[in-house]
C-alpha positions in Angstrom: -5.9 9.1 1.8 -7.0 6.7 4.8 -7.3 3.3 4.4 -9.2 0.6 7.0 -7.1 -2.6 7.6 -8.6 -5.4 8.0 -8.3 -9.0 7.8 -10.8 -11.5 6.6 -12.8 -14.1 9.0 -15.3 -16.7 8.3 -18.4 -16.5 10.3 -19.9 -20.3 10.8 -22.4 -19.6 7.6 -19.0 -19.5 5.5 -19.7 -15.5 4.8 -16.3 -13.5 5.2 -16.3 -10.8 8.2 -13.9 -8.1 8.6 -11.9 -7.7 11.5 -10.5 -4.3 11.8 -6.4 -3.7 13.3 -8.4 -2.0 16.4 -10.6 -4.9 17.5 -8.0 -7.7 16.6 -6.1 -5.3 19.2 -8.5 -5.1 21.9 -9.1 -9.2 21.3 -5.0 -9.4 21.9 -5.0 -7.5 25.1 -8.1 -9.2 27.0 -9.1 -13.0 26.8 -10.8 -13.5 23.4 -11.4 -16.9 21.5 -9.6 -17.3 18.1 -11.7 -18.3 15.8 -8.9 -17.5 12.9 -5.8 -19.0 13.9 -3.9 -16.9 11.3 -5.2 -14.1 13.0 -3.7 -15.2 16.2 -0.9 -15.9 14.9 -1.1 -12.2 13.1 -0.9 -11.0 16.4 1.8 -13.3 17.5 4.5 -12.4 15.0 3.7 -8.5 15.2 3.6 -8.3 18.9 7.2 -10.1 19.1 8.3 -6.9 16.2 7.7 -4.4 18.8 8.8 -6.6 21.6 12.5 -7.7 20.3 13.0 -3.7 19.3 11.8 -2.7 22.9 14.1 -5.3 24.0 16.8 -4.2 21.7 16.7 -0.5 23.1 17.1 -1.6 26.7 19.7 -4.1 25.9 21.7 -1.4 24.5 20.7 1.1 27.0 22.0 -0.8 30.0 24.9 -1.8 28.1 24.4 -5.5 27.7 26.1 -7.3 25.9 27.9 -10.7 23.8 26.2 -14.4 24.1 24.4 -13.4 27.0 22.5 -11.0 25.8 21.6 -13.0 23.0 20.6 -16.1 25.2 18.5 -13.4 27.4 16.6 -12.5 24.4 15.9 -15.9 22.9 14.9 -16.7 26.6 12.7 -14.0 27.0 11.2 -13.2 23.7 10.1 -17.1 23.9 8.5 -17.3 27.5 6.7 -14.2 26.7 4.7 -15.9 23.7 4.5 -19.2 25.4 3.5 -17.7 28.5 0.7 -15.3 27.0 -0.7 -17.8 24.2 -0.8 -20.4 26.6 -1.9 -19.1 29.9 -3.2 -15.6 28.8 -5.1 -16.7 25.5 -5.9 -20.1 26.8 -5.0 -21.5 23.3 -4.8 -25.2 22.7 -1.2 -25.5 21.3 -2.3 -28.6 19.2 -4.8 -26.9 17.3 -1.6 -24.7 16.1 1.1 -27.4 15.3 2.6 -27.8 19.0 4.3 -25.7 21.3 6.8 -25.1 18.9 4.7 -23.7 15.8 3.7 -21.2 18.6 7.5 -20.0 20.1 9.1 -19.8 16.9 6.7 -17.9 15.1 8.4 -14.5 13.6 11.4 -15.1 16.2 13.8 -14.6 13.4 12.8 -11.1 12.1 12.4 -10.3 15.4 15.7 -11.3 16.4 16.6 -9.2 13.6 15.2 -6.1 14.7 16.1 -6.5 18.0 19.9 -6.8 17.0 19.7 -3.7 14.5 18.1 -1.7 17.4 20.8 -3.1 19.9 23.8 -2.1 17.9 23.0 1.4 17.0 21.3 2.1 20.4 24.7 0.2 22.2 27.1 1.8 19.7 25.4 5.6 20.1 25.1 5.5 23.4 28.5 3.5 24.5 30.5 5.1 21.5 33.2 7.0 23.4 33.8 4.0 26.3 34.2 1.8 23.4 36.6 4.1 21.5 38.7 4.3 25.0 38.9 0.4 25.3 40.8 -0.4 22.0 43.1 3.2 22.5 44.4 1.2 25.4 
């Protein structure tokens, strides 16, 4: 069974149009007006998901780790959206609440996924250097 998602606009009559998941992502990879600014946000908060797991697999990959890699993340994760709602999008932060509204949005499950992925990529990986540090 296939099913379409979609989220609903209003066109300037007030009728609702449907925006499927591929055009709202072909409107987040190339300069688009928002007309919806829950859809922008939409994209927002799901494009910082994939991000902070990304983020948590290299993290553990390289092996990086304690406060700094926590501070690199925050750091990142938040001059990423900044940078691409602001400068890529062209969004007027004050139409969504401030600068703020806009960074902090979905941070915190992020920052949950990325340290899920961190750990079990950074404890698989890292497992036997780990195991030798507290034998000696």
């Amino acid at each position: 069974m296939a099913t379409k998602t979609s989220t609903i606009e209003r066109n300037a009559n007030g009728s609702a149009k449907s925006s499927t998941l591929r055009e709202i992502c072909a409107r987040a990879i190339t300069k688009s007006e928002w007309e919806d600014k829950e859809e922008f946000l939409d994209v927002i908060y799901w494009s910082r998901q994939v991000f902070g797991i990304i983020l948590g697999v290299i993290w553990g990959i390289v092996p990086l780790k304690g406060f700094l890699g926590l501070v690199l993340f925050a750091g990142i994760s938040c001059g990423i959206v900044y940078l691409y709602a602001i400068n890529f999008q062209n969004v007027d932060e004050d139409a969504y609440g401030g600068v703020w509204e806009l960074v902090k949005e979905g941070f915190m499950t992020s920052f949950a996924g990325f340290l899920v992925t961190w750990i079990i990529f950074y404890t698989g990986l890292h497992y036997d250097s780990i195991m030798a540090a507290k034998g000696s």
